[in-house]
N, C-alpha and C positions, 0 to 999 in steps of 0.2 A: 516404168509404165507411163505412159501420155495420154491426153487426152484423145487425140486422135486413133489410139491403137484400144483405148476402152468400146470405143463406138464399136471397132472391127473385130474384137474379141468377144463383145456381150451384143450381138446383132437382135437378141430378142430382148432386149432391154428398150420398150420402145414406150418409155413414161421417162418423162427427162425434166428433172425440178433442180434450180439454184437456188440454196438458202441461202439466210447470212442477215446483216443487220441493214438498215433501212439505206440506201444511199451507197452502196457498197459496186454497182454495177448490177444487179440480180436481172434486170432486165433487158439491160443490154445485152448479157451473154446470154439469155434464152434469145431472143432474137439474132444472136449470132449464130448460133448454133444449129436454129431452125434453118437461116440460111445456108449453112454448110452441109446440110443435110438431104436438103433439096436440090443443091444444088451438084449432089451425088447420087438424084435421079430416084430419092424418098419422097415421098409424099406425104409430108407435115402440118401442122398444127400445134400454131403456138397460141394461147390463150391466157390473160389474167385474171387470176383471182383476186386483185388488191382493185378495191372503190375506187382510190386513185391513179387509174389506169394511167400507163403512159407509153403504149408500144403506138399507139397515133403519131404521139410526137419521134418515134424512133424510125420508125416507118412512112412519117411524114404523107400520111393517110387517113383519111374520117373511115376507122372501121369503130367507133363507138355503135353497138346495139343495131349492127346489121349483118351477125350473124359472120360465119366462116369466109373470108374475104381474100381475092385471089392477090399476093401482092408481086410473085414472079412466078413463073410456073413452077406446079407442084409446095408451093408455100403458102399458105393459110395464115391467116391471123386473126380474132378473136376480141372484142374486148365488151366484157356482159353488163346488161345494162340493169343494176339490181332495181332499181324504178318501176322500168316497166314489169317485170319480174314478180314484183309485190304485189302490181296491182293486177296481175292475172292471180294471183294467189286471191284476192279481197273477191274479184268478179267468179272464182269458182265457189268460194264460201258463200256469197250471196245464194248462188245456184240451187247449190246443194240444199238451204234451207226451206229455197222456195219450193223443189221436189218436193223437199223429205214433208214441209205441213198444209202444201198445196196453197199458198198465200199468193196474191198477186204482184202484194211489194216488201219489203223489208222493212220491219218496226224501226223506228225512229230510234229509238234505243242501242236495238241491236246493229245499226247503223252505225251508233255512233261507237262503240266498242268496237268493229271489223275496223274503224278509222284508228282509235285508239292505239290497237294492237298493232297496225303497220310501220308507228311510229316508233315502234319500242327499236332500240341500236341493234341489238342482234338479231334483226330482221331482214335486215343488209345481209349483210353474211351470212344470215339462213338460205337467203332468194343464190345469194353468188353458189353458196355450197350443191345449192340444190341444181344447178345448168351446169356445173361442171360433173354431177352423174350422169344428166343428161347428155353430155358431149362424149362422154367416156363408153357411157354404156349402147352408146348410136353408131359410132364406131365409123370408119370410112377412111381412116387414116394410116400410114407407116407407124410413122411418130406424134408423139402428143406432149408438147412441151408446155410445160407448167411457170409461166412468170407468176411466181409465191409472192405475199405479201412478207412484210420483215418476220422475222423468227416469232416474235410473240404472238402475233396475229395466226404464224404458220401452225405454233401448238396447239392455240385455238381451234383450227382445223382439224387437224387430227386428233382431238380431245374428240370434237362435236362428233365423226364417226363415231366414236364409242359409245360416248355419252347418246348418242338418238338408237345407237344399236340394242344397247339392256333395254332403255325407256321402253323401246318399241316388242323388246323380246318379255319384259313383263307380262305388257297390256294382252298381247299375243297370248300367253297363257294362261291368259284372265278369260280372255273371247273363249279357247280352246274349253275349258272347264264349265265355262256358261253353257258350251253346246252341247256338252256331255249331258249336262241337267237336262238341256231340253227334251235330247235325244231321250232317257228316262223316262220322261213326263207325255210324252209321245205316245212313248210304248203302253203306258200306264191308261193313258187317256182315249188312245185308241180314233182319235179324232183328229190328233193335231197334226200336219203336215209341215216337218221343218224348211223353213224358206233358207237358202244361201246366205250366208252372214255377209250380208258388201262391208261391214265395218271391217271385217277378219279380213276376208281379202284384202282391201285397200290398205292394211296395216303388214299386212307378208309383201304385198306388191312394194312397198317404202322399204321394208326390213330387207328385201332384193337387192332394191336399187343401192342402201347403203354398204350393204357387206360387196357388192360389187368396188365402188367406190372404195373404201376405205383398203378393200382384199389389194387391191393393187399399188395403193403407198406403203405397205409393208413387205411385199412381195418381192423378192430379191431379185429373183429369175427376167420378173419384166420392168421392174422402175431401176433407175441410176438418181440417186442426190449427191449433188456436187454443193461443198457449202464456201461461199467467198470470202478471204478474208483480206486484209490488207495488211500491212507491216506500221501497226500501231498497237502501243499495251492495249488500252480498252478491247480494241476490235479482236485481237486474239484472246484476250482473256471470256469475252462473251463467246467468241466461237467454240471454246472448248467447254463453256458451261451447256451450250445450246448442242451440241453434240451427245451430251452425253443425257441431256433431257428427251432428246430424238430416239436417242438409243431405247430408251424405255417404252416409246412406241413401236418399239422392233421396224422403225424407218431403217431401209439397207444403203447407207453409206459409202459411196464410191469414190472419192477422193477430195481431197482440198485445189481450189485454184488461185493463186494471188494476182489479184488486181492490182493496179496504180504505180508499178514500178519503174520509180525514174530510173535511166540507164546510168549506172555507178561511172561509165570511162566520164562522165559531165566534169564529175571534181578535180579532174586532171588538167582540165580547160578553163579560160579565166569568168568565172561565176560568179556573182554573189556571194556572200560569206554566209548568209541567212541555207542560203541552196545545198553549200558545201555540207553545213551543218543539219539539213533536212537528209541530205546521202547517206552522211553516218548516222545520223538515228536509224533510217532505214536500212544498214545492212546490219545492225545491234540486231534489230527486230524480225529481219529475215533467219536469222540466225536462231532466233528464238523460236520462228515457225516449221525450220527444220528439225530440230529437234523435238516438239513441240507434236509434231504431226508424219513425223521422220517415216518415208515408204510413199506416204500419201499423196504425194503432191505431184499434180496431173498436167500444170500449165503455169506459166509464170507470165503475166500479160502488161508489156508496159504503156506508162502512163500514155495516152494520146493526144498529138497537138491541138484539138478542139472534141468538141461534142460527139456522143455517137450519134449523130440523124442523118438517117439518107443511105442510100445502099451504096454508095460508093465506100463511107466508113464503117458500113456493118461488114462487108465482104475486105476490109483494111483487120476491124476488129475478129472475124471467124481466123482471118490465117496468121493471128499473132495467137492465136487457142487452138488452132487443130495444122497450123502450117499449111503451106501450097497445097490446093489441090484443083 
């Protein structure tokens, strides 16, 4: 199986994420791929979810925090801007305060805690997690490719679905038994007319948007995870730790791709001895990812004379992973 023949095999497979560890390619080949895709007349979207966005620099385009961005036809690119992000979250908490006690301005205090709170680290990542429901559940796309941050960051992710999904499915039935009282207390009282719970709502409305979200990184039928690995102990030894950490999120797994491979005929040509010596480690190690991952392996991508930037080597990078097309 290839990668090219995944695509035309699982056509609703249309949530496309590369794992793997920081530095490995993961962005390049979403952005390869995006292009390959589009350029078979899909209409895509590629977006990142890592702070330190870098499909600007691949794409050699300012799409920081301006939203779905046209960069050849039917190709989208994305890159979210957790900042501003935050501080639409601060100015609706303000909001809602001023409603909810009819005040003109916000106590000094409570000021300064909205500040506080923004600054906490996992408030990045709350803001990022939260615009890619947003993007998932808005819909308007073929394909929707996912530039992941590195594996730890990526668990983080798929923890936080769960973890906001209980949180939120407690509270949920904390509201729900509240109302049941009321609903009693009503009847009893003969007087009281129960208002709409906005708290309950806006809590099933998030509990929505998550089980959305999260329903489709486990979903076999429409997500594909391809995880990167390169032909180095470390890197395969995490790959297969981090596979099988994934697997307990019932994330559905679609094959291995190898990046960085120098072409082996090199050593036959007069080389370096440092290079000759980089070859055989590398095909030690290819060795060890075939058997290692044996069935799985979808693409074999080698190394590139320079940088991926620029559509001339993203459309050089798409057809060393999916071939001519």
């Amino acid at each position: 199986m290839s990668l090219a023949k995944i695509f035309d095999q699982y056509p609703d497979r249309r949530y496309i994420m590369f794992g793997g560890k920081g530095g490995l390619g993961k962005t390049t080949f979403s952005a390869a791929t995006s292009y390959y895709l589009a350029k078979k007349g899909k209409k895509v979207l590629v977006f990142s979810v890592d702070p330190q966005a870098s499909l600007t620099d691949i794409f050699q385009r300012d799409i920081f925090g301006k939203g779905p961005t046209e960069i050849i036809p039917n190709l989208y690119a994305q890159e979210i801007d957790a900042d501003h992000r935050v501080k639409e979250y601060q100015q609706e908490i303000r909001q809602k305060i001023l409603d909810m006690y009819g005040m003109e301005q916000i106590p000094e205090e409570i000021e300064s805690y909205i500040q506080a709170a923004a600054a906490e680290p996992a408030m990045e990542e709350s803001a990022i997690f939260d615009e890619v429901v947003d993007i998932v559940v808005k819909g308007g796309f073929d394909y929707y490719v996912y530039d992941l941050v590195p594996l730890g960051h990526a668990l983080y992710y798929l923890s936080m679905a769960s973890v906001y999904d209980a949180w939120i499915g407690k509270i949920t039935g904390l509201r729900q038994q509240m109302r049941e009282y009321d609903q009693v207390a009503a009847v009893i009282q003969r007087e009281k007319e129960l208002d709409e719970d906005a708290i309950l709502n806006e809590l099933l409305y998030i509990k929505d948007r998550i089980n959305k979200s999260s329903g489709i990184l486990t979903d076999k039928a429409k997500t594909a995870f391809f995880f990167v690995v390169t032909a180095e102990e470390m890197v395969i030894k995490d790959t297969v730790k981090a596979a099988e950490l994934f697997a307990k999120f019932d994330v559905p797994l679609s094959g291995y791709i190898i990046n960085r491979v120098i072409p082996s005929e090199l050593k036959e040509q007069s080389i370096p001895e440092y290079l000759k010596n980089r070859i055989l480690m590398q095909e030690h190690y290819l060795g060890v990812i075939e058997k290692e991952f044996q069935g799985q392996i979808l693409a074999s991508v080698p190394e590139m004379q320079r940088d991926v930037t620029g559509l001339d080597m993203i459309d050089k990078m798409a057809r060393a992973m999916f071939g001519d097309f």
